[in-house]
TORKOL-4160 file (C-alpha; in steps of 0.2 Angstrom, whole numbers, padded with zeros to 4 digits, m for minus):
169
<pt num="1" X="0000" Y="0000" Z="0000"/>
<pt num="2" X="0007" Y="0016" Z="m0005"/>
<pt num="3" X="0007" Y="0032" Z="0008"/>
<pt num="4" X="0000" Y="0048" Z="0000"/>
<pt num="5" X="0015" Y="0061" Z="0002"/>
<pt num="6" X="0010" Y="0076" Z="0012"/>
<pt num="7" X="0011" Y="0094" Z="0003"/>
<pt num="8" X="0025" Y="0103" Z="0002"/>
<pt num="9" X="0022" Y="0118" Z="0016"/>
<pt num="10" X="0035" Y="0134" Z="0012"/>
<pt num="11" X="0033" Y="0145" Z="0027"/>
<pt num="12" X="0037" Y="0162" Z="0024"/>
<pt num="13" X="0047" Y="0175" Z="0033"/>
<pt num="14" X="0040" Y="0195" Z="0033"/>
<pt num="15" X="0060" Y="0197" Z="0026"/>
<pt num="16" X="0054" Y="0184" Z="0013"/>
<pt num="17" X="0039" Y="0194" Z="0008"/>
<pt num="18" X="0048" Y="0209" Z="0007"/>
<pt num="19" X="0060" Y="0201" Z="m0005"/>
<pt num="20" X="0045" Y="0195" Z="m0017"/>
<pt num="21" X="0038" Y="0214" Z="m0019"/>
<pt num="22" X="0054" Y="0217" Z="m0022"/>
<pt num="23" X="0053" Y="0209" Z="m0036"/>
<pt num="24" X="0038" Y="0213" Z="m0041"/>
<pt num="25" X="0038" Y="0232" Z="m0039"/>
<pt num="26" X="0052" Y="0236" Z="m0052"/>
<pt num="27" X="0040" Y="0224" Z="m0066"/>
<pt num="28" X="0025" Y="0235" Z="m0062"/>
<pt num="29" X="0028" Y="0249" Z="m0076"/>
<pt num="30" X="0012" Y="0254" Z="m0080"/>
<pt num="31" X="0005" Y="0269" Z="m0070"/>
<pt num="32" X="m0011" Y="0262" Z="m0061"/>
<pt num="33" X="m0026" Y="0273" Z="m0057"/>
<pt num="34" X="m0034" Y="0261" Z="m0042"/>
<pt num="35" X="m0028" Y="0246" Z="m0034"/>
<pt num="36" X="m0039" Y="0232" Z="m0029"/>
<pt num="37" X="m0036" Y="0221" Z="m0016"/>
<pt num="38" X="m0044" Y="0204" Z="m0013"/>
<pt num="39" X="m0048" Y="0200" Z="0007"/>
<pt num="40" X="m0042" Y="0195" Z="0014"/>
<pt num="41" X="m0024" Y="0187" Z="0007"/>
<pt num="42" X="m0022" Y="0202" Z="m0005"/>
<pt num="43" X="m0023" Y="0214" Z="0010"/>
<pt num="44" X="m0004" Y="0216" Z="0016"/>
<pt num="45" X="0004" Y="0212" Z="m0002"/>
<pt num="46" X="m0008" Y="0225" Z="m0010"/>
<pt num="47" X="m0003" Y="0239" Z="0003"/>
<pt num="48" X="0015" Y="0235" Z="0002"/>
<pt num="49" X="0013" Y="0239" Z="m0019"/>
<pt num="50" X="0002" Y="0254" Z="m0017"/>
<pt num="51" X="0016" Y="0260" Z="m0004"/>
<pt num="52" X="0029" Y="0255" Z="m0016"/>
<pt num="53" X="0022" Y="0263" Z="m0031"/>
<pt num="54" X="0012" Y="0277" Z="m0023"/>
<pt num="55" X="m0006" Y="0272" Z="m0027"/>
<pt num="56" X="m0017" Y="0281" Z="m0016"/>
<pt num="57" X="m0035" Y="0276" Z="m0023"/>
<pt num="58" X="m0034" Y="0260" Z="m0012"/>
<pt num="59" X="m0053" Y="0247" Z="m0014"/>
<pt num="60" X="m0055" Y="0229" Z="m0009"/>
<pt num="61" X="m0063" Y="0217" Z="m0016"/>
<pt num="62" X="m0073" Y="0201" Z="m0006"/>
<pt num="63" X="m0080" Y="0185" Z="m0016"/>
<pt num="64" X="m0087" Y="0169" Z="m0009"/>
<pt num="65" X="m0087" Y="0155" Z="m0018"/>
<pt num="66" X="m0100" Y="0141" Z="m0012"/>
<pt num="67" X="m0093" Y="0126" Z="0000"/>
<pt num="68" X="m0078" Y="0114" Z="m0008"/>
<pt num="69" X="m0093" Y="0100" Z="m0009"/>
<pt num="70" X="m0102" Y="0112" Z="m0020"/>
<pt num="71" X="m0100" Y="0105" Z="m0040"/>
<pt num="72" X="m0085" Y="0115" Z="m0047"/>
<pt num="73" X="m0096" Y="0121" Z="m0063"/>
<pt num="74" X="m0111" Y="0125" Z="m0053"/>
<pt num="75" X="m0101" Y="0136" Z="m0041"/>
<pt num="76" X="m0107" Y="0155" Z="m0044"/>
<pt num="77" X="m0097" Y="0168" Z="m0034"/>
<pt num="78" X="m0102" Y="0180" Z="m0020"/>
<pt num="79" X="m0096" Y="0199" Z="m0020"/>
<pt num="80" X="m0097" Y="0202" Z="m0002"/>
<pt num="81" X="m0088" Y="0218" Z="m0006"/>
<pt num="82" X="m0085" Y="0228" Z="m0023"/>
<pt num="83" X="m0081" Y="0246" Z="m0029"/>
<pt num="84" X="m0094" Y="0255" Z="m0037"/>
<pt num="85" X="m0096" Y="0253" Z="m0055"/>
<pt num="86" X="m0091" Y="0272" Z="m0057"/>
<pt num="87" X="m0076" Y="0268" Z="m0048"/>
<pt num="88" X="m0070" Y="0257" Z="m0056"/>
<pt num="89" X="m0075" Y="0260" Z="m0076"/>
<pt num="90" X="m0063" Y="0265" Z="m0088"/>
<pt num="91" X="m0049" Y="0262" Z="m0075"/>
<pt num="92" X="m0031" Y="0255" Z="m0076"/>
<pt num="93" X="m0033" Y="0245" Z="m0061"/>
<pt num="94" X="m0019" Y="0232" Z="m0053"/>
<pt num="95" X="m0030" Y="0218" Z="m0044"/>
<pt num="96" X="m0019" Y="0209" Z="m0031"/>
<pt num="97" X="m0020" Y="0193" Z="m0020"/>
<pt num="98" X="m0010" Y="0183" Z="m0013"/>
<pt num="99" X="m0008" Y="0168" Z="m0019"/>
<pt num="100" X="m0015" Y="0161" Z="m0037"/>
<pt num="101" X="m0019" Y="0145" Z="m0034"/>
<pt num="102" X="m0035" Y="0140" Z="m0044"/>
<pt num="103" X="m0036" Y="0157" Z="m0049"/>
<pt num="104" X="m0057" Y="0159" Z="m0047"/>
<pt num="105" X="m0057" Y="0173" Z="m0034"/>
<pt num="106" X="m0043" Y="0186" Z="m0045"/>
<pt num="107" X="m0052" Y="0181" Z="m0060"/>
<pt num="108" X="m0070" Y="0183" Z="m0056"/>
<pt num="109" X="m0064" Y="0202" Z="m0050"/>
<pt num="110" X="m0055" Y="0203" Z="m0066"/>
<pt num="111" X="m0070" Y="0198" Z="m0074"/>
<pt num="112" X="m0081" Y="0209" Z="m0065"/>
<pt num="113" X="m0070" Y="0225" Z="m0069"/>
<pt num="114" X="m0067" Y="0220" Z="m0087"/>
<pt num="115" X="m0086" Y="0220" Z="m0089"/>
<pt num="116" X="m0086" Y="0238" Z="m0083"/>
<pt num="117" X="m0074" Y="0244" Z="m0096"/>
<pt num="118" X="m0059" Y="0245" Z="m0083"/>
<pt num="119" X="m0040" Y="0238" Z="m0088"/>
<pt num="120" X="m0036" Y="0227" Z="m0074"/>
<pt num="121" X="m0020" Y="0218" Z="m0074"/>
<pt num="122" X="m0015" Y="0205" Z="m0058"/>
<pt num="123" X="m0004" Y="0203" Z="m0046"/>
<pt num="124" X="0001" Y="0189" Z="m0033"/>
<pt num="125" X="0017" Y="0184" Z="m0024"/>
<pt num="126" X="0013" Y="0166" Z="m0029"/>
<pt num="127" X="0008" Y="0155" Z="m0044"/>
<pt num="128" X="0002" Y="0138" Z="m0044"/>
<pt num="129" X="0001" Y="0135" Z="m0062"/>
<pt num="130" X="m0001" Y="0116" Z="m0058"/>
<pt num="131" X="m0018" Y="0119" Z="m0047"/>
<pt num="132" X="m0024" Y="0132" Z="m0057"/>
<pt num="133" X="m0043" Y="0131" Z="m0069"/>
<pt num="134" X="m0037" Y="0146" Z="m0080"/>
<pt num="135" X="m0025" Y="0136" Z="m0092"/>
<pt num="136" X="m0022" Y="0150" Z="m0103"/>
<pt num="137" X="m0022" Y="0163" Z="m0089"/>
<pt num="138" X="m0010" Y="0166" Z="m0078"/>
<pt num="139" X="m0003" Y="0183" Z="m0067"/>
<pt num="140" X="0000" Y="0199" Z="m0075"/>
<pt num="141" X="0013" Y="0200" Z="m0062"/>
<pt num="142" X="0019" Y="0186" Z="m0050"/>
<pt num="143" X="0037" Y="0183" Z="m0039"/>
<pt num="144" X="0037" Y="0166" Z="m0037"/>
<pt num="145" X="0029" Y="0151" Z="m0046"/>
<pt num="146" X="0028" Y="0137" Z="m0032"/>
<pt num="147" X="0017" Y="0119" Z="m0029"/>
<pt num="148" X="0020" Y="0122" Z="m0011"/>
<pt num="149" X="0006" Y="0126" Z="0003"/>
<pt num="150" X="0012" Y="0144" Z="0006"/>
<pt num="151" X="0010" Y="0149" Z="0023"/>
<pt num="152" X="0014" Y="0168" Z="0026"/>
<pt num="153" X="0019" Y="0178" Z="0039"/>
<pt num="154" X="0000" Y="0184" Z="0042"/>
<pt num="155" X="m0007" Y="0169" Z="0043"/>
<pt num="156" X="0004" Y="0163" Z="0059"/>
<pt num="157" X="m0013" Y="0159" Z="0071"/>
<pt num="158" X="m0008" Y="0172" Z="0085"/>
<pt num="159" X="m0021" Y="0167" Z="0097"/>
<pt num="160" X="m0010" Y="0150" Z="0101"/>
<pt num="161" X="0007" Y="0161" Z="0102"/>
<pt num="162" X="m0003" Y="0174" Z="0113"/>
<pt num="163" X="m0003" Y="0194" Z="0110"/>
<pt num="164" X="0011" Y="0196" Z="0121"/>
<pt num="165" X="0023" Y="0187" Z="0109"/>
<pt num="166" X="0019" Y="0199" Z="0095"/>
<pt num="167" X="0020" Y="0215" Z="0103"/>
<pt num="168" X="0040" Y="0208" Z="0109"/>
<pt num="169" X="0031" Y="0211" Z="0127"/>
């Protein structure tokens, strides 16, 4: 009987993140007139670029998709949160997560502002290009193309470490 291997895990350091927008930030030529960032794994990389590339029209973007048991074709996304349409039309707009993995939740934004006339382009730290539904899609802008189970630096659960640890108390 053969043993199922275990994912590969990459846990990230914030040093390590801060290496990956370096990477990314000098790619990013275009002058964008919003950002997007996809809650919540597109919230610290998407404010790291905007710092970097002094984007100060900052919006978020939040889509649900229906449980894992749900039948992948039959799966129609929830906007929890979206810019207004006026916002966003006409717009050169940089949508950023964290990770693309299956790619559903940076597309379906994509999507979304496409249909209103915006020009978004995408951003993530990491690409799963194994994993991911959008064969002939990928990034606009990546730093790192993994099969690894990427755990970043936010994601640490703190209420096991306690506050105390984080705040060097």
């Amino acid at each position: 009987m053969r043993r199922e291997e275990s994912p590969k895990q990459e846990v990230l350091t914030w040093a390590d993140v801060d290496a990956l927008i370096d990477q990314l930030v000098p790619r990013m030529t275009p002058v964008f007139d919003s950002l997007i960032m996809i809650t919540r794994g597109g919230i610290i990389p998407g404010g790291l670029i905007a710092e970097a590339l002094n984007i100060k029209h900052i919006l978020t973007a939040a889509v649900e998709f229906p449980s894992e048991t749900a039948p992948r074709l039959l799966a129609w996304p929830t906007f929890l949160q979206f810019p207004d349409d006026e916002v966003a039309r006409g717009r050169r707009i940089l949508v950023v997560d964290d990770v693309w993995t299956h790619g559903r939740h940076i597309m379906t934004v994509r999507g979304r502002l496409e249909a209103l006339g915006a020009r978004p382009e995408t951003a993530v730290l990491h690409y799963k290009p194994g994993k991911s539904l959008f064969p002939n899609y990928k990034p606009t802008y990546f730093a790192a193309v993994t099969d690894a189970y990427v755990v970043y630096p936010w994601e640490i659960d703190r209420r096991t470490r306690g506050i105390r640890m984080t705040m060097g108390l």
